[in-house]
N, C-alpha and C positions, 0 to 999 in steps of 0.2 A: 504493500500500500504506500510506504511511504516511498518506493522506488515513481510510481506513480503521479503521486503528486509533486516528486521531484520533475517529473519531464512537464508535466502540465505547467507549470511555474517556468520552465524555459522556453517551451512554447509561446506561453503569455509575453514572457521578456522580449519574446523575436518579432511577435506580433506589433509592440509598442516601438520598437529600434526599427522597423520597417515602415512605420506606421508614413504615411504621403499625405504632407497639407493640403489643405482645398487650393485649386487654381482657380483664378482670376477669370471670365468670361476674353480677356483681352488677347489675342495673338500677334504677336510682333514677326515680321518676315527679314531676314538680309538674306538678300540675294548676291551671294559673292561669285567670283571667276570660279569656282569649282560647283555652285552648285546655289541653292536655298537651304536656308536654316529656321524653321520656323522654333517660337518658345513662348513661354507666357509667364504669369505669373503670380508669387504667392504674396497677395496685399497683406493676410493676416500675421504673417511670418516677419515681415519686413515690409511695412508701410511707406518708411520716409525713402527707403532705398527705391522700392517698384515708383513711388510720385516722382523723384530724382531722373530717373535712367528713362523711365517712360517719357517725361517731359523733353529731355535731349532726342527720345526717339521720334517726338511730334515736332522738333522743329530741324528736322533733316541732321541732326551733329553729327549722325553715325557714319551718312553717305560719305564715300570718300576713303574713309578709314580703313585700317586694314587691322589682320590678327598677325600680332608682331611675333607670338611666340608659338609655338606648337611643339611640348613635350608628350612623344608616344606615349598612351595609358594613362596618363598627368591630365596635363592640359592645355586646349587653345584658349591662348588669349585675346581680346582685343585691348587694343591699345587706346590710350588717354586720347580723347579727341582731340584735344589744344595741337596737340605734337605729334598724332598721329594720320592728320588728312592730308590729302593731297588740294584741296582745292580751300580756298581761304574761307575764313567764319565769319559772319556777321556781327554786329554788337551783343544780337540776344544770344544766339548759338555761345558764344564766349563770356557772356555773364553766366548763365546757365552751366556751363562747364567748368568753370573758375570757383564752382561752391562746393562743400564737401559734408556729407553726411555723417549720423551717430554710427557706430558699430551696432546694427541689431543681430546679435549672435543670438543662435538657436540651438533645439539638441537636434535639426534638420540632419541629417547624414552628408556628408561628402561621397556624391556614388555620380555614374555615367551622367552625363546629362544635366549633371546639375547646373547653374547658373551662379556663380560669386565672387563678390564682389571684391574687386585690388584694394590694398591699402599700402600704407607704409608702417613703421613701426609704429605710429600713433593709430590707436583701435577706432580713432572717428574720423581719420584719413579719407572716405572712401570718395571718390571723385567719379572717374566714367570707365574707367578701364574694368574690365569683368571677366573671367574668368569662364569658360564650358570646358566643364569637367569630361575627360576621357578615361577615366575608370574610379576605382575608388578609392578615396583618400583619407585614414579613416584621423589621420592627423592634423587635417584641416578641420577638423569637429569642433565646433564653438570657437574657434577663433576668427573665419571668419564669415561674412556677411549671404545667407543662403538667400535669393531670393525669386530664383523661380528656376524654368526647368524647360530643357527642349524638348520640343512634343511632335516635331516631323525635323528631318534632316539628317539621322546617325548616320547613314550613307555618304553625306557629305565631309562628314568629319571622319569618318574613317578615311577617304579620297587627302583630308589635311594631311590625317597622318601618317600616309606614305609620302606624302613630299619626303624629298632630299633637304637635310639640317645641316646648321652650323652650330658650337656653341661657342658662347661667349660669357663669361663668367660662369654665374647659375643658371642662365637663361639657354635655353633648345632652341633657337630662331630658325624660321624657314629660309633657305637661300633665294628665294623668286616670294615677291609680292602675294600676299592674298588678300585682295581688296573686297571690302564691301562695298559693290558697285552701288546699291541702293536699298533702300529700307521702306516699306512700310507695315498698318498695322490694320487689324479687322476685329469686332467684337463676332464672336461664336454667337451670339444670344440675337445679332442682330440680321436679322433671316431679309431685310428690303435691302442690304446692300453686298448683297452675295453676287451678284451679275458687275456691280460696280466694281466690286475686288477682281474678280477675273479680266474684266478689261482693263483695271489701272496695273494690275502684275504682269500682263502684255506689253503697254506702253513702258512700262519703267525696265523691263529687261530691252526693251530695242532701245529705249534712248542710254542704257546702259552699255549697250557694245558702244554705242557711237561716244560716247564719257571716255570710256577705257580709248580708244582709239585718239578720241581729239587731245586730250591730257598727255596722251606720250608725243604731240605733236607742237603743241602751241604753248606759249608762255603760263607761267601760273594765275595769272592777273586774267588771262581768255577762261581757266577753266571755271570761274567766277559767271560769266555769263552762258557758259553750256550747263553749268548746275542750278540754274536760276528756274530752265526751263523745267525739266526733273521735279524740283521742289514746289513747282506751280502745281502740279497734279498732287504732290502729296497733300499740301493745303485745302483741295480741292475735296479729296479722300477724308481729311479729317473734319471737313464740317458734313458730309455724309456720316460719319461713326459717332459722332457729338451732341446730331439733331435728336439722333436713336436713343445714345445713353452716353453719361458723360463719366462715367466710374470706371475702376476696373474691374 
């Protein structure tokens, strides 16, 4: 008996260490040179973090940017907007990125897929750089910031993690670019702009080759007015998602 209630109790224990927070109705998409990554996120887990990263994601700061780091089974990074785009930021895109959030640590798991958030050594560091977890980490537990989780694209990120590396100090770095050519986002919950998503995820992958293409050609100051175009349909896109519901 007591062998018994001994496994029922670790049963129970796996069940709670397993246990997945509620998501968010919200889906965020980058569409990078290798592929889509879709993710969403856990508002009740980390509130100030998902309003922070979501808000950078409504006013394009992601577009541009790339993932600076890819450690096989570890993790792909992206990198700090300020310093990690190709194409220059606006005043709001650079206030918005220049703030930094509390540490809201969890007892969330560090496993595949996960979503969390960079910091520096200070716990309330955390700016826009974030972390998708490629296997599990179980030493990243409560240190730091969980806040949401890929829900289509492992395919993609495994394609990362055969890229060809370099390293450089701690860091795994890919030797060739992976940009996120462009970004947007859809509520699950909101069933009238499901035709809208499909044709804005059309245009923003074609005006994406032509981004990638014109950027390796024309000064940085042009790629300012080919991302203008781009970010006109994301605006477009987010007072469709807003009119619906304006939460995550």
């Amino acid at each position: 008996m007591l062998s018994l209630r001994f496994i029922l109790l670790l049963a129970f224990a796996s069940s709670i260490s397993s246990f997945e927070p509620q998501m968010g109705s919200t889906r965020v998409v980058f569409q990078t040179n290798y592929g889509d990554i879709e993710f969403g996120f856990y508002p009740t887990v980390a509130p100030k973090t998902v309003d922070h990263i979501f808000k950078l994601v409504r006013l394009g700061g992601y577009n541009t940017n790339h993932f600076f780091r890819v450690d096989k089974g570890f993790v792909a990074q992206v990198a700090d907007v300020a310093n990690g785009r190709s194409a220059p930021m606006n005043e709001e895109q650079r206030r918005v990125a220049e703030k930094t959030v509390v540490g809201e640590f969890s007892d969330v798991k560090h496993v595949r897929g996960i979503l969390s958030m960079g910091r520096h050594d200070d716990p309330d560091s955390g700016g826009s750089s974030f972390s998708m977890l490629l296997g599990n980490s179980p030493h990243l537990d409560g240190k730091y910031a969980i806040f949401g989780k890929v829900t289509k694209g492992d395919d993609t990120l495994t394609k990362l993690e055969q890229l060809p590396t370099r390293r450089e100090g701690i860091f795994v770095m890919p030797t060739e670019r992976i940009t996120i050519l462009s970004s947007y986002y859809y509520d699950t919950e909101a069933e009238t702009c499901e035709q809208d998503r499909s044709v804005l995820k059309r245009r923003l992958a074609a005006s994406a080759i032509e981004v990638e293409r014109q950027n390796e050609m024309l000064p940085l100051i042009e790629a300012r007015r080919i991302w203008s175009w781009n970010e006109c349909y994301i605006a477009l896109f987010d007072f469709c998602i807003l009119s619906k519901r304006n939460t995550i």
